[in-house]
Backbone as JSON Lines, residues from 0, in Angstrom:
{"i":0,"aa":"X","n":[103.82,42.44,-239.88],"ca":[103.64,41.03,-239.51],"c":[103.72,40.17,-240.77]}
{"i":1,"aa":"X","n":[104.33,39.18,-240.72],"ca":[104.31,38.36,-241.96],"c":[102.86,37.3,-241.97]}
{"i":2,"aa":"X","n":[103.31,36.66,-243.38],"ca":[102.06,36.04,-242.93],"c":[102.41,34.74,-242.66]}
{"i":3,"aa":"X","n":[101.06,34.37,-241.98],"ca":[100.97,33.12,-241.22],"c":[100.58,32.02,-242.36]}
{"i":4,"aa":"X","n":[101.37,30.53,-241.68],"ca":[101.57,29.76,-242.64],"c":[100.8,28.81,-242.06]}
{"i":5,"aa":"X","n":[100.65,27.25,-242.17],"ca":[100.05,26.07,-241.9],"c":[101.14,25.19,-241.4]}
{"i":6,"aa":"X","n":[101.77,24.53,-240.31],"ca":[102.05,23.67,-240.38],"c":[101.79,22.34,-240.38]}
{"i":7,"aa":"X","n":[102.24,21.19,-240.71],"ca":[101.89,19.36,-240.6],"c":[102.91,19.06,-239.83]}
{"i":8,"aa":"X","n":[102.5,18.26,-238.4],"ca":[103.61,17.92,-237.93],"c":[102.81,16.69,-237.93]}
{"i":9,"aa":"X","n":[104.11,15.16,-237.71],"ca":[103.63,14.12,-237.45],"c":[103.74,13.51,-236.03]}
{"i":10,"aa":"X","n":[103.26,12.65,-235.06],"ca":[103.81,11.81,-234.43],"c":[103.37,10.81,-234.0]}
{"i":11,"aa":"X","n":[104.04,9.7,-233.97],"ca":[103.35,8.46,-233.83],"c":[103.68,7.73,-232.32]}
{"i":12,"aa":"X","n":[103.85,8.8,-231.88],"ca":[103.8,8.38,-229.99],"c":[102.61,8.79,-229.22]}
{"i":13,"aa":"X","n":[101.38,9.01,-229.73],"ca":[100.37,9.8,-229.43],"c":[99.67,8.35,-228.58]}
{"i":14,"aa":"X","n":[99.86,7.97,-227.62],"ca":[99.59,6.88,-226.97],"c":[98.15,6.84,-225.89]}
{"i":15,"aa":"X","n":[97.61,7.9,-225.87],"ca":[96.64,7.96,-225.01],"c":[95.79,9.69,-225.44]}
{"i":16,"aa":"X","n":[94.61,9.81,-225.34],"ca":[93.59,10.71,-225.36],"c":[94.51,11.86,-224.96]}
{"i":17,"aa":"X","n":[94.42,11.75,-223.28],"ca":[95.12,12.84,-222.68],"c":[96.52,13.62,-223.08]}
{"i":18,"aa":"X","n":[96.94,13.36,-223.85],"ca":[98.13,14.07,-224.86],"c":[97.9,14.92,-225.6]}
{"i":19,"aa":"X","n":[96.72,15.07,-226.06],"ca":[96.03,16.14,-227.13],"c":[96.1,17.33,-226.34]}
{"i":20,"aa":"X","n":[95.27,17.76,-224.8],"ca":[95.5,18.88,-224.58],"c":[96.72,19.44,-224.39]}
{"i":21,"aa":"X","n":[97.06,18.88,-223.39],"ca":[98.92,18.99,-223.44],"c":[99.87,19.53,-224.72]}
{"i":22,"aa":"X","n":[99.36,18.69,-225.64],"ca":[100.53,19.34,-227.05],"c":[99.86,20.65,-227.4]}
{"i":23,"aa":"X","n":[98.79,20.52,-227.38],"ca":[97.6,21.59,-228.03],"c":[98.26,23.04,-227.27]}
{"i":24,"aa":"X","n":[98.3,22.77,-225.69],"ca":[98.3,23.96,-225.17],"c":[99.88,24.72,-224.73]}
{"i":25,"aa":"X","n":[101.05,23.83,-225.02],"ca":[102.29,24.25,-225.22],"c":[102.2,24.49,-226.75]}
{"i":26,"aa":"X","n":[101.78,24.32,-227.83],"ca":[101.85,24.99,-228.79],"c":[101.16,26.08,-229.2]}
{"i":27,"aa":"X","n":[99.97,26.36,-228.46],"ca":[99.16,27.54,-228.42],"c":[100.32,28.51,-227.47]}
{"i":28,"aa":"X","n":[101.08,28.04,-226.65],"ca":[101.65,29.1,-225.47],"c":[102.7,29.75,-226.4]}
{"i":29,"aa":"X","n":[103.0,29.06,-227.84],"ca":[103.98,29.75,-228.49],"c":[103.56,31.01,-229.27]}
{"i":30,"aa":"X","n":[104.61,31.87,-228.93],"ca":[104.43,33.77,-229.71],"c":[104.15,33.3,-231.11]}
{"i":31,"aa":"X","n":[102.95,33.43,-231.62],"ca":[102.77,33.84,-232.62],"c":[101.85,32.7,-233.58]}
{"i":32,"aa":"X","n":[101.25,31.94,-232.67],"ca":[100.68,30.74,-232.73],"c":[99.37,30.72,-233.06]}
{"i":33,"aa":"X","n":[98.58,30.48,-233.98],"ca":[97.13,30.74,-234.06],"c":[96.48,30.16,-233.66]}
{"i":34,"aa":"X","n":[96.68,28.99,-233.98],"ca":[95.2,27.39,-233.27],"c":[96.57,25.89,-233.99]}
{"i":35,"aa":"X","n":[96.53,25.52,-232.96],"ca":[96.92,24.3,-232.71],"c":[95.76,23.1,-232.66]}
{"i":36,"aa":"X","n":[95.69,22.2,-233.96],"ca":[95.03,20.96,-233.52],"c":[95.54,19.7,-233.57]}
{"i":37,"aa":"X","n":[95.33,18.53,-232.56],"ca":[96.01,17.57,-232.63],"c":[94.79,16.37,-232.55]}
{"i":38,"aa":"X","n":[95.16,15.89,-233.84],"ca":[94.26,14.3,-234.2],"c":[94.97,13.49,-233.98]}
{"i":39,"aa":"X","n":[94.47,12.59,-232.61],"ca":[94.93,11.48,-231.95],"c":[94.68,10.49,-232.75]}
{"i":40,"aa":"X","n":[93.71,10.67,-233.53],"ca":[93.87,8.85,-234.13],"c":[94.85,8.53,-235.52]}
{"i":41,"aa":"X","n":[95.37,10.07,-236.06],"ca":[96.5,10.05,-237.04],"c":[97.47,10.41,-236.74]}
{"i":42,"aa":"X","n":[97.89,10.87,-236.03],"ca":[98.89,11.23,-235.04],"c":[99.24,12.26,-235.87]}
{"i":43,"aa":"X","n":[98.16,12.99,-236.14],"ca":[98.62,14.48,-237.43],"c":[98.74,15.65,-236.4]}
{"i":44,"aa":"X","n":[99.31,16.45,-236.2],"ca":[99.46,17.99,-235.86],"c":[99.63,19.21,-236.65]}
{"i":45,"aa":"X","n":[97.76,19.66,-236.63],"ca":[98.3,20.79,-237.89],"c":[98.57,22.29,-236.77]}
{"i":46,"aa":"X","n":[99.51,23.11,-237.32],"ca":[99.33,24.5,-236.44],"c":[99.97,25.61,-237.43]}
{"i":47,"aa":"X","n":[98.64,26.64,-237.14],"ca":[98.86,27.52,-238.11],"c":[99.62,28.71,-237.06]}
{"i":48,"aa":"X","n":[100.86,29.38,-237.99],"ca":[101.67,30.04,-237.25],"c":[102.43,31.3,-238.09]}
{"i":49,"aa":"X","n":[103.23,32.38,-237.4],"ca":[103.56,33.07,-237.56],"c":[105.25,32.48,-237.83]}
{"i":50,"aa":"X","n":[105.78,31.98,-239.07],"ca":[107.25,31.25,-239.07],"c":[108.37,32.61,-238.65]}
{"i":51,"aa":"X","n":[107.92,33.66,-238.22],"ca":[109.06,34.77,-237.72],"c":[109.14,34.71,-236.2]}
{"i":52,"aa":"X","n":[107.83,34.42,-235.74],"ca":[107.89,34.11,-234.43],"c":[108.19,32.82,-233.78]}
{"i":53,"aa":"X","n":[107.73,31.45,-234.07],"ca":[107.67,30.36,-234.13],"c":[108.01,29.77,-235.04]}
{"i":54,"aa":"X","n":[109.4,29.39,-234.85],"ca":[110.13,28.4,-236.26],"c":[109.45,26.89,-236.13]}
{"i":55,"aa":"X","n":[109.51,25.91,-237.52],"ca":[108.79,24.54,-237.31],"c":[109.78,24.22,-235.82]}
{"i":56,"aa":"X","n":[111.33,24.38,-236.06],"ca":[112.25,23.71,-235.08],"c":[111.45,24.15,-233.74]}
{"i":57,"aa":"X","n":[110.83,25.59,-233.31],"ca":[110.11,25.81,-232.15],"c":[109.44,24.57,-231.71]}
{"i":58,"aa":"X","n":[108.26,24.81,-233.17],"ca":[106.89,23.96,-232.77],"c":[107.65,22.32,-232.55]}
{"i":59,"aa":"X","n":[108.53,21.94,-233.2],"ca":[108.99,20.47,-232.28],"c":[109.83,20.5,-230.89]}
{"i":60,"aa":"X","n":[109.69,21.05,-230.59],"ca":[110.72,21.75,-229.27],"c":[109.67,21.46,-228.62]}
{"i":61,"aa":"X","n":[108.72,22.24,-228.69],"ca":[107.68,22.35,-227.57],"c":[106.39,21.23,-227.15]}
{"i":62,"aa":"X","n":[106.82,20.08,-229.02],"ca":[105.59,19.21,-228.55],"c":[106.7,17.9,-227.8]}
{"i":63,"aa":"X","n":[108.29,18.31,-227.8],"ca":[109.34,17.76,-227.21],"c":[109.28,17.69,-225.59]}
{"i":64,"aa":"X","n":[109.07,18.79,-225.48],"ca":[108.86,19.59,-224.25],"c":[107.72,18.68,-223.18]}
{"i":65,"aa":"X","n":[106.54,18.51,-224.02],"ca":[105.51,17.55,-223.29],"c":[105.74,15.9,-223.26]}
{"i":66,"aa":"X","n":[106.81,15.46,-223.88],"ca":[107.33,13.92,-223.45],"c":[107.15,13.29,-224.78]}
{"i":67,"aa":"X","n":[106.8,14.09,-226.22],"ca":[106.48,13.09,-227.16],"c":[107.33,13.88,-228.91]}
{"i":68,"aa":"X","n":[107.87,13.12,-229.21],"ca":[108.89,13.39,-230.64],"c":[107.44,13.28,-231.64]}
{"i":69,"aa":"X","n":[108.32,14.49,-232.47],"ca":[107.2,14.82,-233.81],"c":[108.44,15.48,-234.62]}
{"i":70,"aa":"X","n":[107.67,15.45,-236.12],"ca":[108.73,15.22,-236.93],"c":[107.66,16.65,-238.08]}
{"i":71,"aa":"X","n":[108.03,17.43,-238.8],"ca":[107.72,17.74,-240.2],"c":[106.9,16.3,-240.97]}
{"i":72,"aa":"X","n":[105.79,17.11,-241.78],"ca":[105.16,15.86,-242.38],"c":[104.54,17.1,-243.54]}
{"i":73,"aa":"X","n":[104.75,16.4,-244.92],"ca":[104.21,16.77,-245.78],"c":[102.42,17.1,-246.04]}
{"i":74,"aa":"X","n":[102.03,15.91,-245.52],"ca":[100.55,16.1,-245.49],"c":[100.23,15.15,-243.72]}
């Protein structure tokens, strides 16, 4: 198993409370996914992951998937 990394994703469409579980739990549904957290009031998404199983391109796919664009973010 390789090791697991940290990602920062950003997004600034985070328009309501109820979006947090939603992203949270299509990115937890991804192979290889450790803990997904999403801070609504920075529109930060950190998720720590397995990058052999879950590429970043995955993890935006899938917070795509729930109706809202996120991007790579340095911090």
């Amino acid at each position: 198993m390789s090791q697991a990394m940290k990602t920062i994703l950003r997004s600034d469409e985070l328009s309501c409370p109820s979006c947090v579980p939603k992203i949270e739990k299509a990115l937890n549904a991804l192979p290889g996914v450790a803990k997904a957290a999403v801070r609504f009031n920075t529109g930060k998404i950190e998720v720590e992951h397995d990058p052999s199983q879950s590429s970043v391109e995955a993890l935006v796919e899938a917070i795509r998937s729930t109706g809202y664009e996120a991007r790579p973010s340095a911090f």
